[in-house]
C-alpha positions as CSV (number, residue, x, y, z in Angstrom):
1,X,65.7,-158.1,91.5
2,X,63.6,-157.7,94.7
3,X,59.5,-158.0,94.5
4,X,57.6,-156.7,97.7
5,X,55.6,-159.0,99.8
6,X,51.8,-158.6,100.5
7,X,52.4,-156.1,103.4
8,X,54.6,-153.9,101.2
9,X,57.8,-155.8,102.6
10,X,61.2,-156.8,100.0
11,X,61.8,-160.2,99.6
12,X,64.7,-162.1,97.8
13,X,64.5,-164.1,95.4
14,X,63.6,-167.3,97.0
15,X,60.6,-165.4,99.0
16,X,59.0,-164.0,95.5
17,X,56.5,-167.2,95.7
18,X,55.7,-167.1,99.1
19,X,52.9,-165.5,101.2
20,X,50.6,-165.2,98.2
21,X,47.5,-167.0,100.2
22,X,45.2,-165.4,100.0
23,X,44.0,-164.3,103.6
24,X,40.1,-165.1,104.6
25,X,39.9,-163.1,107.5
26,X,40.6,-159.9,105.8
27,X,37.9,-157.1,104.9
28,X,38.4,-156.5,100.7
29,X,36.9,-153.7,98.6
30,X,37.2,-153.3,94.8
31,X,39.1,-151.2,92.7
32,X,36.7,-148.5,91.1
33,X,38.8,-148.6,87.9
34,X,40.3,-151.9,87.2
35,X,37.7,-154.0,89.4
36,X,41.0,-155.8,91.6
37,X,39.5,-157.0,94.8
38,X,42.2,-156.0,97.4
39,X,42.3,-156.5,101.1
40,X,41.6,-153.3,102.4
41,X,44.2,-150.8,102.6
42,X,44.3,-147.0,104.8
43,X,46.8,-145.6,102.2
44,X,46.4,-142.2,100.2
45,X,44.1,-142.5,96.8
46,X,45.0,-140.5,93.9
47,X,43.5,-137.2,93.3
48,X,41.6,-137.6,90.4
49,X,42.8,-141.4,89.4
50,X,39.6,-143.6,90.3
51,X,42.0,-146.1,92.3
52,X,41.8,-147.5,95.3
53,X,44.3,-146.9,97.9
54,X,44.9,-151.2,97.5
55,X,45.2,-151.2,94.0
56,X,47.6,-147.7,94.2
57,X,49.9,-149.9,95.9
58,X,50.4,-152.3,94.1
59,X,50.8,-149.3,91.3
60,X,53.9,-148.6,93.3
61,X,55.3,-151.5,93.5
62,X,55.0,-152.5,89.6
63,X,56.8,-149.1,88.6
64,X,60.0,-149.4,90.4
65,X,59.7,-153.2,89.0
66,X,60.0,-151.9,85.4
67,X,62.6,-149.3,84.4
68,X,64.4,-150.8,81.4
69,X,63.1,-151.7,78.3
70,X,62.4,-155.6,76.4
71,X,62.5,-156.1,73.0
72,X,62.4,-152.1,72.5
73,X,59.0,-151.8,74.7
74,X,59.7,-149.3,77.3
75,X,58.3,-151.3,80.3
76,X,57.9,-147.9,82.7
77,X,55.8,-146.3,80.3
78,X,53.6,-149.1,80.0
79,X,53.0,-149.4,83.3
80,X,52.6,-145.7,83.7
81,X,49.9,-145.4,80.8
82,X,48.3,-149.2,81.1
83,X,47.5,-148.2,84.7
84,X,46.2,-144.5,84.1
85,X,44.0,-145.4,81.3
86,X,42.3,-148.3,83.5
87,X,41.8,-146.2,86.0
88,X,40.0,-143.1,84.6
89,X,38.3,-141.6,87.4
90,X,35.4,-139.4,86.8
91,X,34.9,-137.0,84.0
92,X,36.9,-133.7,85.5
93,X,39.0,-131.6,83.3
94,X,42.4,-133.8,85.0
95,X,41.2,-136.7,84.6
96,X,40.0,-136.2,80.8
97,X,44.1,-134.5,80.3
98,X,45.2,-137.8,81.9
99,X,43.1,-140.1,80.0
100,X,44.1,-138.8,76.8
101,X,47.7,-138.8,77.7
102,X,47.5,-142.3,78.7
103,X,45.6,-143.5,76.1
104,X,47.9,-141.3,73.7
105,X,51.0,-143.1,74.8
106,X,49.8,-146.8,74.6
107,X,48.8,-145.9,70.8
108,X,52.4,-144.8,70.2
109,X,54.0,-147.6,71.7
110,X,51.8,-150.2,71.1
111,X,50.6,-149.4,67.7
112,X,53.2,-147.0,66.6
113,X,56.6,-148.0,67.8
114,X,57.6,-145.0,69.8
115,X,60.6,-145.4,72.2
116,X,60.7,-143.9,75.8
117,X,63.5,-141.7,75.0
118,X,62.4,-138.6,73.5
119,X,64.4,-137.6,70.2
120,X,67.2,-135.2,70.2
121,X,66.9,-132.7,67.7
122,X,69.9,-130.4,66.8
123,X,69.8,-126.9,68.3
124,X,69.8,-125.2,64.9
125,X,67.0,-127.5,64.4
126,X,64.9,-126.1,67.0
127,X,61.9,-123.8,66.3
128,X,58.8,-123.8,68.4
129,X,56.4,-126.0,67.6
130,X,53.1,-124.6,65.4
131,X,50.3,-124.7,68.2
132,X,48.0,-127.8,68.4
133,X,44.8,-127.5,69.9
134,X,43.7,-130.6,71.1
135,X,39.9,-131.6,71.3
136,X,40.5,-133.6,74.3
137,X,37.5,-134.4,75.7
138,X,35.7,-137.3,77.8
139,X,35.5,-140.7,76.5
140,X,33.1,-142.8,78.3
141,X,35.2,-145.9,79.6
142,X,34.4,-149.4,78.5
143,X,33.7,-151.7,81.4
144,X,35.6,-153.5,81.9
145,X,38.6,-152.0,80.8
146,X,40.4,-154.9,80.1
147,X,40.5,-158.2,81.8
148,X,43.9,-158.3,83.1
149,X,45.2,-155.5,86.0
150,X,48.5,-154.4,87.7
151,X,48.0,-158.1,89.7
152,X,49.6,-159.8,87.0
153,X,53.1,-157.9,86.6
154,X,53.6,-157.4,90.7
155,X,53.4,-161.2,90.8
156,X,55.6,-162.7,88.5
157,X,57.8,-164.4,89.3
158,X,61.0,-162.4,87.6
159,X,62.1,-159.9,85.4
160,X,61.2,-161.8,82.2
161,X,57.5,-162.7,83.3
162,X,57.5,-159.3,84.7
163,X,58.1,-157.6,81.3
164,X,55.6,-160.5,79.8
165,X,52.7,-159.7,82.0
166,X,53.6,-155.5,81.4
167,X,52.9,-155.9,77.7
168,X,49.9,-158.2,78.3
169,X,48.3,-156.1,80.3
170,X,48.9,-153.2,78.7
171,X,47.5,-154.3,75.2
172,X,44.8,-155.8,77.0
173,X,43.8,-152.0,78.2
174,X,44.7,-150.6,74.8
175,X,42.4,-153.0,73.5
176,X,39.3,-152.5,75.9
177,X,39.3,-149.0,74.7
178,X,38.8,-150.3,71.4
179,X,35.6,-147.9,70.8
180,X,37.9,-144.8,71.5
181,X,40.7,-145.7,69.2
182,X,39.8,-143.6,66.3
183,X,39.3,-140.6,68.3
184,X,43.0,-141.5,70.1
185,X,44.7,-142.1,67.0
186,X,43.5,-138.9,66.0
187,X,45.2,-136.9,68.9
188,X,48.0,-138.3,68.3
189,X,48.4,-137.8,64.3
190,X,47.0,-133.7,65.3
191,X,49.8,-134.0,68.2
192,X,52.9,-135.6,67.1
193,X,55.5,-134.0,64.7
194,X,55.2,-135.0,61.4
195,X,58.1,-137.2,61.3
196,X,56.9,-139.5,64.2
């Protein structure tokens, strides 16, 4: 397993620890959504993610850290919905979709058991789903949503830690949205196929 340095560059195994100082000299800005100060970085931003181009970084670098799954938590997923849920945006028709996804998916694993791969049904089996209409719409974030951010699982220190710091942070934004959660759970029981 490689992790990327603080200019975005691979390093081995025996680098993972080094050139974490953190560097005075540098101009930092804050993350809109999780609140990570970052030295500041000229990279793209997201369109409707309130991320900064810092903290989007580091987003990259944590997914291809995590394919694979521990103790039946789907580590990608995680990553993927822990990040898009604590970084909201601003209330726009995408960003409200997103949020709900997000949020949806950290219910079902975190609450619910779901596994990443989707279930294979028989094609005799196979009927069009009824048509759910969703009332997705804007839920006023918490601030701060959650205490932990994408930091924690770009700097550990291996693939165990890694997979630790995932789940951490990821039921640390789950919990943040604590205010939202009937509303969520609700999308997901008007959602998900009765057998889920």
């Amino acid at each position: 397993m490689t992790h990327g340095g603080p200019d975005g560059e691979i390093l081995g195994p025996a680098q993972w620890t080094l050139g974490r100082e953190e560097r005075q000299d540098e101009e930092t800005t804050a993350c809109p959504g999780c609140g990570l100060v970052l030295p500041v970085h000229a990279g793209p931003t997201h369109a409707y993610m309130g991320a900064s181009p810092a903290c989007l970084k580091l987003y990259g670098r944590a997914s291809t850290l995590s394919w694979g799954q521990r103790d039946g938590l789907p580590l990608l997923r995680l990553v993927v919905d822990a990040y898009g849920a604590q970084h909201p945006g601003v209330c726009q028709i995408r960003s409200v979709q997103a949020v709900a996804v997000h949020l949806m998916g950290l219910c079902t694993i975190l609450e619910r058991g779901a596994h990443a791969e989707p279930r294979l049904i028989p094609m005799r089996d196979r009927r069009p789903p009824p048509p759910t209409r969703l009332d997705l719409h804007w839920l006023e974030p918490p601030r701060p949503i959650g205490t932990l951010t994408i930091r924690e699982p770009v700097e550990a220190t291996g693939g165990q830690e890694h997979a630790v710091c995932v789940e951490a942070w990821a039921r640390d934004v789950w919990a943040a949205w604590e205010p939202h959660h009937t509303t969520v759970r609700d999308w997901v029981d008007r959602a998900a196929p009765p057998e889920f």
